[in-house]
MARRO-616577 format. One line per 2 residues: for each residue x negated, y, z of C-alpha. Coordinates in steps of 0.25 Angstrom, whole numbers, plus 5000, padded with zeros to 4 digits. Last residue first. Example, Ala and Ser with C-alpha at 12.3 -4.5 7.8 and 13.67 -1.06 7.14 Angstrom:
<nodes>
4945 4996 5029  4951 4982 5031
</nodes>
This chain:
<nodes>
5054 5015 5068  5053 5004 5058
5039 5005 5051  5033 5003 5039
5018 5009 5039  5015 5017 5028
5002 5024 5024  4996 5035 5016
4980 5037 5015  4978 5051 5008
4963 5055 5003  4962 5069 4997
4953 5066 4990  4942 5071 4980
4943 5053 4974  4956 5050 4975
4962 5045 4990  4976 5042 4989
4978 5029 4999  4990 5023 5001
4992 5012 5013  5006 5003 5015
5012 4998 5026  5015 4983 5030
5010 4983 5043  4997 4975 5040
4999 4984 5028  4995 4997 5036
4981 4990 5042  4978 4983 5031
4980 4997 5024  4972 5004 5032
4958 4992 5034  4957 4994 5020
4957 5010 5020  4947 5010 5030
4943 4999 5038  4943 4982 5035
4933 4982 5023  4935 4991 5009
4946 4998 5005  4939 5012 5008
4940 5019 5021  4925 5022 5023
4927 5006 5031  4919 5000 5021
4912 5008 5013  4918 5019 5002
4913 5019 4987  4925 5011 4980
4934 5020 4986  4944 5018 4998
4945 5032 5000  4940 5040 4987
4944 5055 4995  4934 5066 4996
4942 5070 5008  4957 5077 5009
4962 5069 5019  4976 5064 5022
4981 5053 5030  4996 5050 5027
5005 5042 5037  5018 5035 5035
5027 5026 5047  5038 5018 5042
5048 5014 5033  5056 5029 5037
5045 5037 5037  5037 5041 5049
5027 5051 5045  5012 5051 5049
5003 5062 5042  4988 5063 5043
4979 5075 5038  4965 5075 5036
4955 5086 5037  4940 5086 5038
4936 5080 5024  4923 5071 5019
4933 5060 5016  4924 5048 5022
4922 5049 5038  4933 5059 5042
4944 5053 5031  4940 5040 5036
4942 5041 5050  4956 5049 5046
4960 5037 5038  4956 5026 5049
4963 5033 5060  4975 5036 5053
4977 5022 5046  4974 5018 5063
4986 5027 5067  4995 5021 5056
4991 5007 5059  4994 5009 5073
5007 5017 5073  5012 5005 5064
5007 4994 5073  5014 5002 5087
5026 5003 5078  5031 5017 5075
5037 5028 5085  5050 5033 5084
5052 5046 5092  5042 5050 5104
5032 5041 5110  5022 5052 5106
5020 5063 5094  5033 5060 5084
5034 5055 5069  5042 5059 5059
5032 5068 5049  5018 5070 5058
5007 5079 5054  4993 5075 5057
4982 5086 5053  4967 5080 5057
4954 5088 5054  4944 5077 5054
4937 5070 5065  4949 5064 5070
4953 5066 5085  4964 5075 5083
4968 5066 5070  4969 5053 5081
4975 5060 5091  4984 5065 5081
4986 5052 5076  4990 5046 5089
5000 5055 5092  5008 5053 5082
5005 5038 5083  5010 5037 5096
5004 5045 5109  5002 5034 5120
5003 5021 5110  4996 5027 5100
4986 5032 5108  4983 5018 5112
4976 5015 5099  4978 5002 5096
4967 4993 5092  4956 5004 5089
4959 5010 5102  4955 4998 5110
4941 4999 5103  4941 5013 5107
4944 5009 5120  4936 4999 5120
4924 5009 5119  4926 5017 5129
4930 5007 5137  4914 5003 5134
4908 5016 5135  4915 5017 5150
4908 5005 5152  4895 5009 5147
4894 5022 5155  4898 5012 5169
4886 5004 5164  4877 5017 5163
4882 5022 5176  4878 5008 5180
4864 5010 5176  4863 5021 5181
4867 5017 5196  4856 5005 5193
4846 5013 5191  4850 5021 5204
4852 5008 5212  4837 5004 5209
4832 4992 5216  4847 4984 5219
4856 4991 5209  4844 4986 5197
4849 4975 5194  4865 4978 5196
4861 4988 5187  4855 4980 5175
4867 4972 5174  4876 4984 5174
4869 4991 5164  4869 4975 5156
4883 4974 5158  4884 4988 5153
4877 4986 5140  4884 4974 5138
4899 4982 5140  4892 4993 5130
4889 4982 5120  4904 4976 5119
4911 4989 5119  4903 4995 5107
4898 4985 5097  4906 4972 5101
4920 4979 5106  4918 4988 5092
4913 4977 5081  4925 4969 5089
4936 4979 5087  4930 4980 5072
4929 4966 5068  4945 4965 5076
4950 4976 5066  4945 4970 5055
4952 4957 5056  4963 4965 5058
4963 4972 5047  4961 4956 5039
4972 4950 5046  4982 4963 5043
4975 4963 5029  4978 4949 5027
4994 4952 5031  4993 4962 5022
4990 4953 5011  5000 4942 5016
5011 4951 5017  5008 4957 5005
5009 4943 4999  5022 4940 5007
5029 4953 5002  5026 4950 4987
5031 4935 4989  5043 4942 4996
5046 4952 4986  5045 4941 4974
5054 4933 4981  5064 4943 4983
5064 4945 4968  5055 4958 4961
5063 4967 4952  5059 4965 4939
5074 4959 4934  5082 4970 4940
5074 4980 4938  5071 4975 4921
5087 4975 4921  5088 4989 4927
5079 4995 4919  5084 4989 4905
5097 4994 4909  5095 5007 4912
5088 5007 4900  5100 5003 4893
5109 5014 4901  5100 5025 4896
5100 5019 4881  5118 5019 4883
5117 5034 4888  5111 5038 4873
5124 5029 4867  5135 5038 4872
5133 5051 4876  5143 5059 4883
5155 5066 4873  5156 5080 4866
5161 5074 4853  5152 5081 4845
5139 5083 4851  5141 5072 4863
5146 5062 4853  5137 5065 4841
5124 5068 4850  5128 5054 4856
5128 5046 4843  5115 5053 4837
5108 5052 4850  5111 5037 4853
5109 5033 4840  5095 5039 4842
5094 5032 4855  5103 5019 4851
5090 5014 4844  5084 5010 4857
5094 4998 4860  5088 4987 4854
5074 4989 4859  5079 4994 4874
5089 4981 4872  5077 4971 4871
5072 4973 4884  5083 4964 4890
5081 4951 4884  5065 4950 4883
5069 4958 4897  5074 4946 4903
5060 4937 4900  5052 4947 4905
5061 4950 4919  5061 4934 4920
5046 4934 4920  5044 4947 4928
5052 4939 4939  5045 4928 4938
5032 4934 4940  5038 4940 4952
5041 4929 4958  5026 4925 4959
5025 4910 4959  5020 4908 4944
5010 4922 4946  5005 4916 4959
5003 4902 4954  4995 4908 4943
4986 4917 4950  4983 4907 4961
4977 4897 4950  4970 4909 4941
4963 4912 4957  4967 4922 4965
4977 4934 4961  4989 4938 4957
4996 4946 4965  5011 4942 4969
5020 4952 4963  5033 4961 4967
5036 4972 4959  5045 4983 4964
5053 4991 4952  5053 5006 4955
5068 5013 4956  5067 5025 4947
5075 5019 4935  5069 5020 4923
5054 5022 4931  5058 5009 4937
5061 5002 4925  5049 5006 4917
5040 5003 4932  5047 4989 4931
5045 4988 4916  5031 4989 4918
5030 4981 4929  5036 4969 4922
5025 4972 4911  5015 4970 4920
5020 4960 4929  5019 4951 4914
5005 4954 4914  5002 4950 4927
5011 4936 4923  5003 4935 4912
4989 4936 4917  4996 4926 4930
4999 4917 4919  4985 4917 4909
4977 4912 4920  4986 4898 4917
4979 4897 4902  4975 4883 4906
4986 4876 4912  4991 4872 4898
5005 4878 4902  4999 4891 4907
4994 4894 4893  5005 4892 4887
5013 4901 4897  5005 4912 4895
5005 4911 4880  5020 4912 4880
5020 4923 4891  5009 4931 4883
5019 4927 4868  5030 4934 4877
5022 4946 4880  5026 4950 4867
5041 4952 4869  5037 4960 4882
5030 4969 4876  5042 4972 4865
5052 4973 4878  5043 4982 4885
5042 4991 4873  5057 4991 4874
5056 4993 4888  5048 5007 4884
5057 5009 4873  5069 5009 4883
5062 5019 4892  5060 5029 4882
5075 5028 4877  5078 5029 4892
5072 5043 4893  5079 5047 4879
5091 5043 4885  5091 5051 4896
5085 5063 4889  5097 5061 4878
5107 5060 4891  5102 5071 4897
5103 5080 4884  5117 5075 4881
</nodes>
């Protein structure tokens, strides 16, 4: 009897927040009829994408209500709205998921009556049932009945707030565009800064040694052991230059990710770092041994380390770090780890500090990771510790 007064007691609460809900919605009707007016005559259209947010609002309330009921969360699937009033309102009038909230409104006018209707069985319910279960020794009857209903008002609101295929796939195509940007744009970035290299480094070291060499061949005829320096200095330059291209060539793909695997790869990489490095590894084998991930994944996941432990020993004012890879069953994870003054990707960091601004640092992670449709989080409050988390899908 106790279980069954806690569990109705629990769905008591939840029906007087859907019927609060309902009273709310019942008033947002005079918004949707002023809305609508003012959209006929053209010029009150800003009003319909205000409304439609508004409407999103509320439908996410009851979807986070519902979920917490049920323990299953409710996805949402929206087109921003953005651009100019015009933009706005063709995108709220072509979104599917605005006509999905709409036709989860205008059922749950119907619906969202019964929690208001049926809350006065609760004390019924305990004098009834404390009479059947004290006297006669039977289960409850009516308590269970306001548990079943808000079972029901969750599963209706699920089912009519969950988003349609179309609205998944409009969603999907926009992320795809936006990470498709990002790819463009990281790559963009990427060829400024193999060129600002090639054109700094190699590209004046081969004209300096054209010019050693020129200078020799001058100068081999009158004073061969001038000329014998200067071509130990051209032969200095080369080396300088290969030198250079290989870190250039580096930058593009590591081959010690080819030769070692990632594994491998990262504990060169944390060996080499100017911090204090501990890599632990969850799934994941040193080597060609066991399953390996894509070549693209490996990449990405190699560069986010590379970029976070750069960072970490320029900005975070620490000596340690820690980095973990995992091979999960969706894909490849890994957490870098400092326990610096955190604040990354603060208003007060420069460009390429790690912050969100320009084509490096945290930016230039998560165009990187969502060019492979992964996913970047960052915890980084203010005292630290600073955690970059990342996801690569993968099939291995």
């Amino acid at each position: 009897m106790r279980a069954t007064v806690r569990q109705a007691a629990r769905a008591t609460v939840q029906l007087v927040v859907s019927a609060a809900m309902t009273f709310g919605s019942y008033i947002f009707i005079t918004v949707l009829l002023i809305t609508a007016i003012a959209t006929a005559t053209v010029v009150g259209a800003f009003m319909l994408p205000e409304t439609v947010l508004l409407i999103r609002r509320i439908a996410g309330a009851k979807r986070q209500q519902a979920g917490a009921w049920t323990g299953r969360k409710i996805p949402e699937a929206y087109q921003p709205l953005t651009g100019t009033v015009r933009e706005r309102v063709r995108t709220a009038v072509r979104d599917p998921g605005t006509l999905t909230d709409f036709r989860w409104m205008v059922a749950y006018y119907a619906y969202g009556t019964l929690p208001v209707l049926m809350l006065p069985l609760w004390p019924l319910g305990l004098v009834v049932d404390g009479v059947w279960c004290g006297l006669l020794r039977r289960r409850a009857v009516v308590l269970p009945l306001i548990s079943r209903l808000a079972d029901l008002d969750a599963h209706w609101s699920t089912v009519l707030l969950k988003p349609s295929p179309k609205a998944r796939l409009a969603v999907r195509v926009e992320e795809l565009t936006q990470t498709r940007a990002g790819a463009i744009a990281a790559h963009g970035a990427e060829l400024r800064r193999i060129e600002r290299d090639l054109h700094d480094g190699t590209q004046a070291r081969l004209v300096s040694l054209s010019m050693r060499i020129g200078l020799a061949k001058r100068a081999y005829d009158q004073d061969p052991a001038a000329a014998r320096r200067m071509l130990d200095d051209a032969q200095t330059l080369a080396e300088e230059a290969l030198t250079d291209l290989r870190h250039v060539v580096r930058a593009i793909h590591p081959p010690i990710l080819t030769d070692r695997g990632l594994v491998g790869a990262v504990r060169a990489l944390a060996a080499s770092s100017a911090l204090s490095v501990t890599v632990t590894v969850d799934g994941l084998t040193d080597g060609h041994d066991g399953p390996r991930a894509p070549a693209a994944v490996e990449a990405a996941a190699y560069f986010v380390i590379a970029e976070s432990l750069t960072n970490a020993a320029k900005y975070s004012g620490t000596d340690r770090a820690d980095v973990h890879l995992a091979r999960a069953r969706t894909g490849l994870r890994v957490r870098v780890r400092d326990e610096g003054r955190g604040g990354a990707g603060g208003p007060s960091q420069a460009i390429g500090s790690g912050g969100e601004a320009g084509g490096s640092g945290l930016l230039g992670m998560r165009r990187r990771v969502a060019a492979l449709d992964g996913g970047v989080t960052v915890t980084s409050p203010v005292g630290g510790p600073t955690v970059i988390e990342v996801e690569l899908p993968c099939v291995w």
